[in-house]
FIFI-996383 format. One record per residue (C-alpha): residue in one letter; x, y, z. Coordinates in steps of 0.02 Angstrom, whole numbers, padded with zeros to 5 digits, always signed. Example, Ala and Ser with C-alpha at 12.3 -4.5 7.8 and 13.67 -1.06 7.14 Angstrom:
BEGIN
A+00615-00225+00390S+00684-00053+00357
END
This chain:
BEGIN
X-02824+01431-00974X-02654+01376-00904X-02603+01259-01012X-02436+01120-01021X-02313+01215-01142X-02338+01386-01014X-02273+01277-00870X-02122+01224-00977X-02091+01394-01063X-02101+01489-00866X-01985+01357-00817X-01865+01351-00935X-01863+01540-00926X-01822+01546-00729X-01669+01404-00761X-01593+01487-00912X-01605+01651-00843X-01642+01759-01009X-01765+01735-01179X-01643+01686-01260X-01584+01546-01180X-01757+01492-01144X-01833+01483-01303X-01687+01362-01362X-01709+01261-01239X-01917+01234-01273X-01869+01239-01453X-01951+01392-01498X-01898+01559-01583X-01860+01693-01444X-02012+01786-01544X-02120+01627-01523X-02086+01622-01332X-02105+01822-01312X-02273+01788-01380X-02306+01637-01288X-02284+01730-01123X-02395+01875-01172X-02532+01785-01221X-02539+01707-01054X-02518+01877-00977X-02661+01939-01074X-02766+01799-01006X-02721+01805-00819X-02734+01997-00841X-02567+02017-00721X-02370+02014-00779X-02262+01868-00746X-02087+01940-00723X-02037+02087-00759X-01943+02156-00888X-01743+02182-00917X-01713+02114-00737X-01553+02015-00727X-01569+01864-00672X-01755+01861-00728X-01868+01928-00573X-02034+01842-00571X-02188+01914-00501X-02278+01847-00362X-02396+01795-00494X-02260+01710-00589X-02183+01619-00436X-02358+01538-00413X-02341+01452-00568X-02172+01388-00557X-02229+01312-00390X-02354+01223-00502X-02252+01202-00617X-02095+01106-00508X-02257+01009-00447X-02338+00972-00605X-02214+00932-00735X-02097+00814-00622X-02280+00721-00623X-02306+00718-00807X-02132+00645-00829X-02148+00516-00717X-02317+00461-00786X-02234+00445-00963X-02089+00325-00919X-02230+00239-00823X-02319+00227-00985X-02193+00204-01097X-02138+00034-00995X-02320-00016-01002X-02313-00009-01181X-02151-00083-01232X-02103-00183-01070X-01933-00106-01108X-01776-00169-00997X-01621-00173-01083X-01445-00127-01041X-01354+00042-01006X-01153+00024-00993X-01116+00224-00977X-00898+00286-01018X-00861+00465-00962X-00725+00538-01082X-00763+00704-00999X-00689+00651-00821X-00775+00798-00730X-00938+00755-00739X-00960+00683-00603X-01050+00844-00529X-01202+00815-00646X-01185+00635-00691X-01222+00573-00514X-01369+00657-00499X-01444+00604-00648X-01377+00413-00651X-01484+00420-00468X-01638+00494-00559X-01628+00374-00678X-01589+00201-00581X-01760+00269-00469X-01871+00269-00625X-01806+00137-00736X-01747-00008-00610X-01776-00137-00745X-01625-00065-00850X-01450-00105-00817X-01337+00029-00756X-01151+00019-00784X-01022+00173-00783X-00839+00148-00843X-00687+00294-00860X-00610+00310-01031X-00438+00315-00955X-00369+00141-01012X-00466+00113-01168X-00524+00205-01323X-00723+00215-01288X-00794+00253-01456X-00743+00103-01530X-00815+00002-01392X-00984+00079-01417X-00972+00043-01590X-00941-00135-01574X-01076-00135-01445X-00965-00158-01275X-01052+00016-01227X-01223+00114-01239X-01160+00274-01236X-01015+00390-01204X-00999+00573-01141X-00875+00673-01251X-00807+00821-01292X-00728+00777-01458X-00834+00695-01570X-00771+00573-01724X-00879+00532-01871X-00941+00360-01861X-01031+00241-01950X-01184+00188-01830X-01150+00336-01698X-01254+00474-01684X-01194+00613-01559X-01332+00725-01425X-01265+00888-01384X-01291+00902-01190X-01217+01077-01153X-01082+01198-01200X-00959+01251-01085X-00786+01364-01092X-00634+01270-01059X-00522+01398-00934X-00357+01391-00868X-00341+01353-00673X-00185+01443-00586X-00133+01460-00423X-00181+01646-00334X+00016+01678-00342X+00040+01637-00525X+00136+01771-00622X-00023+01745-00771X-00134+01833-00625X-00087+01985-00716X-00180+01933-00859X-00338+01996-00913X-00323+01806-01030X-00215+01678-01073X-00116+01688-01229X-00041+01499-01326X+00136+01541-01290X+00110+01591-01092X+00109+01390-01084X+00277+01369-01161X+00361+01374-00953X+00214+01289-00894X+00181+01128-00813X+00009+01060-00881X-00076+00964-00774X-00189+00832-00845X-00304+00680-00850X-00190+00533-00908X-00278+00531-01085X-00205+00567-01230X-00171+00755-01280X-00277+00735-01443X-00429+00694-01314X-00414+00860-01206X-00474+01027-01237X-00341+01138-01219X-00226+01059-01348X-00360+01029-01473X-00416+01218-01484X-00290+01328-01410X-00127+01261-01408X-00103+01144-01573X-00178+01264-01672X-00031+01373-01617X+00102+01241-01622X+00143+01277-01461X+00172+01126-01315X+00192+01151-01121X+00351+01143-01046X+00304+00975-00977X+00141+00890-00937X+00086+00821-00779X-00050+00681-00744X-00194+00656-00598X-00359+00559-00633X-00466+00642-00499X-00499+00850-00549X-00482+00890-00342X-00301+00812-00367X-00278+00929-00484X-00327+01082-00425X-00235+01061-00251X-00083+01041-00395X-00122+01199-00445X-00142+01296-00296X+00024+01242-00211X+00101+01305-00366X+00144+01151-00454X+00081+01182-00617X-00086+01239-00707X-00248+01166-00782X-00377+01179-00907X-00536+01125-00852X-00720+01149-00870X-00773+01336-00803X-00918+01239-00685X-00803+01129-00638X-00708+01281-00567X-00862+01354-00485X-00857+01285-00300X-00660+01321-00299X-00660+01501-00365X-00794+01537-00236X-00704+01504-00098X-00548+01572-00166X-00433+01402-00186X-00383+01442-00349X-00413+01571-00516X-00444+01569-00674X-00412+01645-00836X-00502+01631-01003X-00380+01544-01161X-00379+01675-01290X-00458+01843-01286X-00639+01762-01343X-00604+01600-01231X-00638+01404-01284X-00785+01347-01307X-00833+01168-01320X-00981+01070-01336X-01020+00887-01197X-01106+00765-01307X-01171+00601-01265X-01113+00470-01398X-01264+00349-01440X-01294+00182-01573X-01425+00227-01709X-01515+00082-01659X-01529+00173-01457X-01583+00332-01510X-01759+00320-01495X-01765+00186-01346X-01879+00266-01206X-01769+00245-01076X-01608+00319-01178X-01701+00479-01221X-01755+00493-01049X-01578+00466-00970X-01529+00617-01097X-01680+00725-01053X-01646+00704-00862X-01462+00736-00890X-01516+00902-00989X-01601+00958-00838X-01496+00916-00714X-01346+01002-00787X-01440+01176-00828X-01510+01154-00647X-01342+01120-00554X-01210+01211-00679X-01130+01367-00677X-01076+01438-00832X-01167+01325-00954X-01266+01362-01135X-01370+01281-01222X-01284+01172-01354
END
């Protein structure tokens, strides 16, 4: 009666926290899922959450099977990598470069969930401060890179991870606390502070300030994001960075934030992969488990 895909729908539906959300995430149409859920209704005669709650409220009826779901599909998964090495004896070599610099937040938690279930692959993670990472995966020197600004390229494929808006971090003094968002020119006075990569790899100037052909009064450089954002809250200068990346530091009132633009910047993390990688077990699983981790530790994500 309870079958696989109603585990996976309930589940997506409790970490996405609405239909829609949900049903992109199983790869359904929002109708197809609606459906879905009813049909299982009908057949355990009893509701499963109930309606126009938000965040979703599950039943008790509905909690019971996300405890058996969060038993049962963790199971399943494991159980197919186990198979899949059975069947293809696959080791091979992952040599990871984070362009998004981040990440960290996510990528630690699934580079751990991975190295447990695949300890016969090789696990390597590099910063794309120094060196321009796409063309090393290209030539092979790397298995895949995490990006925010994608380039065609012959051989490269790209796997949308998660969509995020890039907002501006100020200090709780800043004289842009007045405003409801952040308009091109309000940068003009500004010290940026940023990642020491090139402008034409960052957000901010890609989408909201070239377009405008407008350029900060001067930029300013720290590799690690907590560098930044004490930067920001003695009043040194500002930063845009990823709106979960924020989270922990808006909640306890370090810093705030403002959106760029009245409708904000949104931009899309993508994992750069070879053609010839795209279907090895143990790279689709490292991209599955780095789907789920994100939606499950992120604030302020959507579905690419």
């Amino acid at each position: 009666m309870i079958e696989l895909r109603h585990l996976k729908t309930l589940s997506a539906l409790r970490d996405a926290g609405s239909l829609v959300e949900a049903a992109e995430r199983v790869h359904l149409t929002q109708s197809a899922l609606s459906h879905q859920i009813k049909d299982l209704e009908d057949r355990l005669d009893c509701s499963l959450f109930i309606r126009k709650t938000k965040p979703i409220c599950f039943t008790s009826a509905g909690q019971r099977l996300l405890s058996l779901a969060d038993e049962m599909l963790p199971m399943i998964r494991s159980a197919e990598r186990d198979i899949a090495r059975l069947a293809g004896g696959e080791a091979g070599r992952l040599n990871l470069c984070i362009e998004c610099h981040s990440c960290f937040d996510w990528l630690m938690p699934t580079i751990d969930h991975f190295r447990q279930h695949w300890p016969e692959v090789e696990l390597d993670l590099s910063s794309g401060f120094s060196f321009q990472p796409l063309p090393a995966l290209a030539r092979g020197d790397l298995d895949l890179v995490i990006t925010a600004d994608p380039e065609p390229r012959n051989g490269i494929t790209y796997v949308p991870l998660f969509t995020y808006e890039s907002v501006l971090a100020i200090s709780k003094q800043h004289r842009l606390m007045a405003r409801k968002h952040i308009h091109p020119t309000d940068l003009e006075q500004e010290v940026l502070i940023t990642y020491p990569v090139e402008p034409s790899r960052l957000d901010i100037f890609n989408h909201f300030l070239d377009p405008a052909g407008v350029e900060p009064s001067s930029i300013r450089t720290a590799e690690l994001t907590v560098m930044m954002l004490q930067l920001v809250a003695s009043g040194r200068g500002v930063a845009a960075l990823p709106n979960w990346a924020l989270h922990e530091y808006l909640q306890r009132e370090y810093i705030a934030a403002r959106s760029l633009g009245e409708k904000g910047v949104w931009c899309t993390l993508y994992a750069a992969i070879r053609e010839d990688q795209k279907n090895a077990d143990f790279m689709v699983d490292f991209l599955n488990t780095a789907k789920e981790v994100s939606f499950r530790n992120l604030t302020g994500i959507k579905s690419a």
